[in-house]
C-alpha positions as CSV (number, residue, x, y, z in Angstrom):
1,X,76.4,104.5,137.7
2,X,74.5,102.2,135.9
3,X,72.8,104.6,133.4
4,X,76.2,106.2,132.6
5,X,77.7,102.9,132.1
6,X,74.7,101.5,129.7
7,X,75.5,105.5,128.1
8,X,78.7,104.9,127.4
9,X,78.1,101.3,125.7
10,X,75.7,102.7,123.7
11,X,77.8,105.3,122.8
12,X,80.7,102.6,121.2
13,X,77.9,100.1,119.9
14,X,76.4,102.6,118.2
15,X,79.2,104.7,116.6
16,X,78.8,108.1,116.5
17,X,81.4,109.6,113.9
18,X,83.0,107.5,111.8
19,X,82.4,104.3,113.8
20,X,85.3,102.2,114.0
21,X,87.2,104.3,116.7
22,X,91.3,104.9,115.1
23,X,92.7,104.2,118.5
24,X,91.6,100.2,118.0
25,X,92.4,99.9,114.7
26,X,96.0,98.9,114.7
27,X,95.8,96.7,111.8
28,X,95.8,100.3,109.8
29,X,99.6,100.9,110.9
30,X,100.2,97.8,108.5
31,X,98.1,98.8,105.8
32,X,99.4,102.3,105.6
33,X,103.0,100.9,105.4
34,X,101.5,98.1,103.1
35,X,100.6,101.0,100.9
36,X,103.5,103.4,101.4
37,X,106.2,100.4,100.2
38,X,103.6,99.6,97.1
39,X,103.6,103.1,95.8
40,X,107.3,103.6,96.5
41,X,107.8,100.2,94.4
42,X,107.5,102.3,91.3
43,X,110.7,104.4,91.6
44,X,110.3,108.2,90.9
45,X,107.2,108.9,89.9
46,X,107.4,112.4,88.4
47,X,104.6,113.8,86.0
48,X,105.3,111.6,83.0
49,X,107.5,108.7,83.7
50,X,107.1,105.4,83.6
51,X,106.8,105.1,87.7
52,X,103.7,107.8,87.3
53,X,101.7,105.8,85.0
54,X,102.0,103.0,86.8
55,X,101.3,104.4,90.0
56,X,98.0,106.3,88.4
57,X,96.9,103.2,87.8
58,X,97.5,101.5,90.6
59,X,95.2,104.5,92.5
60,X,92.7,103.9,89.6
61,X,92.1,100.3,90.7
62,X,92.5,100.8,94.2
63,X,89.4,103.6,94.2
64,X,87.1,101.0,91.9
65,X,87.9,99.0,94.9
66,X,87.0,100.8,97.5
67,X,85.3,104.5,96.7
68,X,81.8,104.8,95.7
69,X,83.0,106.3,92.3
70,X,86.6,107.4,91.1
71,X,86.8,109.8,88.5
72,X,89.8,111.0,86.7
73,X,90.7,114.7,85.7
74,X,92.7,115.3,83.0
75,X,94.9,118.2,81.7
76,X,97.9,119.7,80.1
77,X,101.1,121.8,81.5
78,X,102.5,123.2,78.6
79,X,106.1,124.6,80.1
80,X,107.6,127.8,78.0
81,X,109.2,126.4,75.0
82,X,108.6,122.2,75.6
83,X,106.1,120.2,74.9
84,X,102.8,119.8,76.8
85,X,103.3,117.3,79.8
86,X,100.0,115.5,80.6
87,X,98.7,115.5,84.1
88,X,96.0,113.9,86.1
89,X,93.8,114.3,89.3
90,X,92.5,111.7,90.5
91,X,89.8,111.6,92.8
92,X,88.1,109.2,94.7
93,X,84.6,110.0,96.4
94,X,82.4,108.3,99.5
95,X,78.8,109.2,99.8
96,X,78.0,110.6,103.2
97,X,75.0,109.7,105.3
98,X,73.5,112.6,105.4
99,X,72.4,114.1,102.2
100,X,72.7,117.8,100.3
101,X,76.0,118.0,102.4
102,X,79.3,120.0,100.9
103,X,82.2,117.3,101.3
104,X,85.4,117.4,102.7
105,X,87.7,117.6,100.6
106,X,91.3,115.9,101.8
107,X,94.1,116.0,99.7
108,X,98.1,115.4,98.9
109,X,100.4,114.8,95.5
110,X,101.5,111.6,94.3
111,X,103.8,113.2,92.2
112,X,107.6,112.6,93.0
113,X,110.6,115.8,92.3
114,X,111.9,115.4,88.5
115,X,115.1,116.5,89.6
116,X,117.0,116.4,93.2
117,X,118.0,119.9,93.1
118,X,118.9,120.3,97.4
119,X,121.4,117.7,96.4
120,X,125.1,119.7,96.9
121,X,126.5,117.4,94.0
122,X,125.4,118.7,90.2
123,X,125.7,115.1,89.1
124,X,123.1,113.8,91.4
125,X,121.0,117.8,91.3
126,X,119.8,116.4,87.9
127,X,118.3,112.9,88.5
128,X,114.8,112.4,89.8
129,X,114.2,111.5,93.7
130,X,112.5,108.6,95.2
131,X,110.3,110.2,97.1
132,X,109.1,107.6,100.5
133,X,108.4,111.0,102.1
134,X,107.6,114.0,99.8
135,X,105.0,112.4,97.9
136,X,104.4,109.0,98.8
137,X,103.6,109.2,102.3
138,X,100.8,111.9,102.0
139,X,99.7,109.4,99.0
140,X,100.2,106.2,101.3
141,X,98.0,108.4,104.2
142,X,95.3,109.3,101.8
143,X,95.0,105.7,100.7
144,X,94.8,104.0,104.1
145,X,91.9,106.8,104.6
146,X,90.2,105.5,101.8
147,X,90.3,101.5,103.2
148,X,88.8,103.4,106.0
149,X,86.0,105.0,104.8
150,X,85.3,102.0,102.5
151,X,84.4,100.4,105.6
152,X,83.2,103.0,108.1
153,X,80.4,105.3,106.1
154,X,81.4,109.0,107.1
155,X,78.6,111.0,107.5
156,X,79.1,113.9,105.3
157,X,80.7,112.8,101.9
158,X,84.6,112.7,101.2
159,X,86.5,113.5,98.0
160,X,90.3,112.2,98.0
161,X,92.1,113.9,95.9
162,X,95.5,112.9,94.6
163,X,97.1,116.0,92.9
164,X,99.3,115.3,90.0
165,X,102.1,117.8,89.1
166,X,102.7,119.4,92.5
167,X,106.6,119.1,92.7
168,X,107.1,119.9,88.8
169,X,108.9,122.9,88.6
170,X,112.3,124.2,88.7
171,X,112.9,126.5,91.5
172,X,112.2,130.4,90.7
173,X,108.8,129.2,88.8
174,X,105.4,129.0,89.0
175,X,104.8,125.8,87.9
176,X,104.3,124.3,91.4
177,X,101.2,122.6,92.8
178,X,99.4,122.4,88.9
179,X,97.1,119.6,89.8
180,X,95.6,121.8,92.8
181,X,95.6,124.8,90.9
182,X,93.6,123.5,88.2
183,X,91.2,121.4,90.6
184,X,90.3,124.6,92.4
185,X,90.2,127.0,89.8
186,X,87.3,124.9,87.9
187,X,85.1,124.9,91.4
188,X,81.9,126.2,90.8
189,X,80.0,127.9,94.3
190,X,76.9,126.9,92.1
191,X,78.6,122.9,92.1
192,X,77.8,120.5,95.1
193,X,81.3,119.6,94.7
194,X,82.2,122.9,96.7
195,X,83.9,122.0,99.8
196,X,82.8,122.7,103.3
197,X,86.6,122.6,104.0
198,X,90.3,121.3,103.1
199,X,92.9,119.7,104.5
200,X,96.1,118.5,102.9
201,X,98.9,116.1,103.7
202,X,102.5,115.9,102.9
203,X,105.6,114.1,104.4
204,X,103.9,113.0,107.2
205,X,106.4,109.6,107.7
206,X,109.3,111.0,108.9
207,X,110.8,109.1,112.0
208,X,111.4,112.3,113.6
209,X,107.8,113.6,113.0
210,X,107.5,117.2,114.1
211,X,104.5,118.7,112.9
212,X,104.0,122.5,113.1
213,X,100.7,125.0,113.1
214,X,101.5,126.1,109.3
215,X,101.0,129.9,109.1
216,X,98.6,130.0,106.2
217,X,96.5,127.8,107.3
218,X,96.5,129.5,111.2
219,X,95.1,132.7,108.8
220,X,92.8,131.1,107.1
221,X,91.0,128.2,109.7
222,X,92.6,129.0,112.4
223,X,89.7,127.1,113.9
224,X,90.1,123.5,111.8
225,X,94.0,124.0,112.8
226,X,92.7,124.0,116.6
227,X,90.4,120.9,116.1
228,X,93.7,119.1,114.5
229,X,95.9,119.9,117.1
230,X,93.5,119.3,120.1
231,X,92.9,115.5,118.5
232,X,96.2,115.2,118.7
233,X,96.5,115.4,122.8
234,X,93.7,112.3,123.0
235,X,95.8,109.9,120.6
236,X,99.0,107.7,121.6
237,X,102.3,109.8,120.1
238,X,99.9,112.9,119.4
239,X,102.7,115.0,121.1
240,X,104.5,114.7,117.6
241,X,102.4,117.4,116.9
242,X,103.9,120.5,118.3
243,X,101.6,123.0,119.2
244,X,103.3,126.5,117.8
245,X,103.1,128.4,115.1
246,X,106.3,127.6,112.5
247,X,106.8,128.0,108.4
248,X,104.5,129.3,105.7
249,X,104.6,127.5,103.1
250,X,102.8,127.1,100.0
251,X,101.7,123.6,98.7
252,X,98.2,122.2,97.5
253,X,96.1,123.7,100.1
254,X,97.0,127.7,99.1
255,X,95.1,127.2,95.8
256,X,92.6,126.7,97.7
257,X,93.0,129.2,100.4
258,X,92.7,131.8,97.3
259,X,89.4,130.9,96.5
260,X,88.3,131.4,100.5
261,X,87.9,127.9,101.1
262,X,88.5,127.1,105.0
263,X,92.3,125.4,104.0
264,X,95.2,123.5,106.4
265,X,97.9,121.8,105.6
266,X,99.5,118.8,107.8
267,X,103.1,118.6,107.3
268,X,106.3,117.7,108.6
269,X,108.8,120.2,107.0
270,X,112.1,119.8,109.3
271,X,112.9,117.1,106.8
272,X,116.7,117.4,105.8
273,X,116.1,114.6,102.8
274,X,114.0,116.7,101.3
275,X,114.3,117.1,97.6
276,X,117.2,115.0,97.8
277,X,118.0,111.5,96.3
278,X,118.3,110.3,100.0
279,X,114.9,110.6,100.8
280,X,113.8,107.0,100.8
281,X,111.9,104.4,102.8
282,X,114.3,103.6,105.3
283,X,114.2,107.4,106.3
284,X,110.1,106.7,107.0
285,X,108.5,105.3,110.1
286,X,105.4,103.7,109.8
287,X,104.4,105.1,113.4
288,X,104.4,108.0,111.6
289,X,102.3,107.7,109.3
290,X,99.7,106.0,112.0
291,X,100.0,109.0,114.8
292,X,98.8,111.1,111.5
293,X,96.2,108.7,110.4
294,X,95.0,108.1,114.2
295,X,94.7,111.9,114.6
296,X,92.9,113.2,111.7
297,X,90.1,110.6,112.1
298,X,90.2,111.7,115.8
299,X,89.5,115.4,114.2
300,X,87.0,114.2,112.2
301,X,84.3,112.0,114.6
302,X,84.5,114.7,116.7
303,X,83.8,117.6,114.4
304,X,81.2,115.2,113.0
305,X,79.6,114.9,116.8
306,X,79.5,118.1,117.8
307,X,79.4,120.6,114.5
């Protein structure tokens, strides 16, 4: 009895994983709200606006503060017959402790809908949506990850990647998930910056979080989806995730996916604000956002234990 109890102290004292275990960290509830109502402070923040500038440079300064480097990845949409829009990637990246690693790569838009086209109104079809949930709670998620890595070293290296440019188009066009598209296309096999794996993260603050096995990523790691969802039975509202198969859909993981990189995507799609002018903070739940938070880290101390 003794031994297993002087095991199990070491085990907390001396951190395997990420360290600081999710389940005490309450304080991150607050901080991922914190964040979620800062980048929502900016109004719509569609590729180009005034609310997308500010908000890039808002994540700018918040990786100086708390990455090991942020770097910035710049490039043009140039739509049929307009003018070239510019875009930006923005990445934020924490050295791991062991070395010659591939990192994870984790992921999500900050981007905000130009246009609220589910709206049933035409007047209110053309203006640009808000955005608390598609947009800036996969941004607010992949922020309070960063304030957690800043302060718990992971042990292979993490890039955050904010996409830009991921909700641009129109419906009936390609010009979806551009920032994604052009991250993964200039990947190099050759590059360290190949990653061991993906996962993504959109509207993951509804108060009626129901998350879903997506179908695209149950085809392509099937085995990562597995490691998500089993986190999710140890963890304190982890039955939010619901453990069937529902929806393919394609978002910033499927650009990678093409390139055979293992890919999932965490999201909430039974949203019925989506795309629509409604979908603002009041509709969000900052328990939400923390079952989420509180199961991916879950997913990660233990694939970093036992892989």
């Amino acid at each position: 009895m003794f031994y297993r109890l002087l095991g199990a102290l070491l085990f907390v004292f001396l951190g395997y994983g990420l360290g600081e275990a999710a389940s005490q960290s309450k304080n991150y509830e607050k901080i991922l709200w914190s964040y979620l109502e800062k980048v929502y402070s900016f109004g719509p923040r569609y590729s180009g606006s005034e609310g997308h500038q500010k908000l890039q440079n808002f994540l700018i300064n918040e990786g100086n503060r708390l990455a090991d480097s942020t770097r910035s990845q710049s490039f043009f949409h140039r739509p049929k017959g307009g003018l070239p829009v510019p875009m930006n990637n923005i990445e934020f990246r924490f050295e791991g402790k062991l070395k010659g690693q591939k990192p994870i790569l984790l992921g999500g838009h900050y981007d905000t809908r130009p246009f609220a086209d589910e709206e049933e109104d035409p007047k209110k079809a053309v203006k640009p949506i808000l955005g608390a949930n598609d947009g800036g709670s996969g941004t607010a998620l992949l922020l309070g990850l960063a304030h957690y890595f800043s302060k718990n070293k992971p042990y292979r290296p993490i890039h955050i990647v904010f996409f830009d440019g991921e909700d641009y188009g129109e419906k009936g066009t390609k010009y979806y998930f551009l920032g994604s598209k052009y991250y993964a296309k200039n990947l190099s096999r050759e590059n360290s910056d190949w990653p061991a794996w993906v996962a993504v993260f959109d509207m993951v603050a509804d108060r009626n979080l129901e998350i879903y096995r997506e179908k695209y990523s149950m085809k392509n790691a099937s085995w990562l989806v597995d490691e998500i969802f089993n986190a999710s039975r140890k963890v304190e509202g982890g039955d939010r995730f619901i453990n069937e198969q529902r929806f393919s859909i394609l978002d910033d993981h499927y650009p990678f996916i093409l390139r055979n990189i293992p890919s999932v995507l965490i999201i909430d799609m039974i949203y019925p604000d989506w795309h629509k002018e409604s979908d603002t903070l009041e509709k969000c739940s900052s328990k939400s956002l923390y079952t989420v938070f509180k199961v991916f880290i879950e997913t990660l101390n233990t694939l970093e234990r036992f892989r």
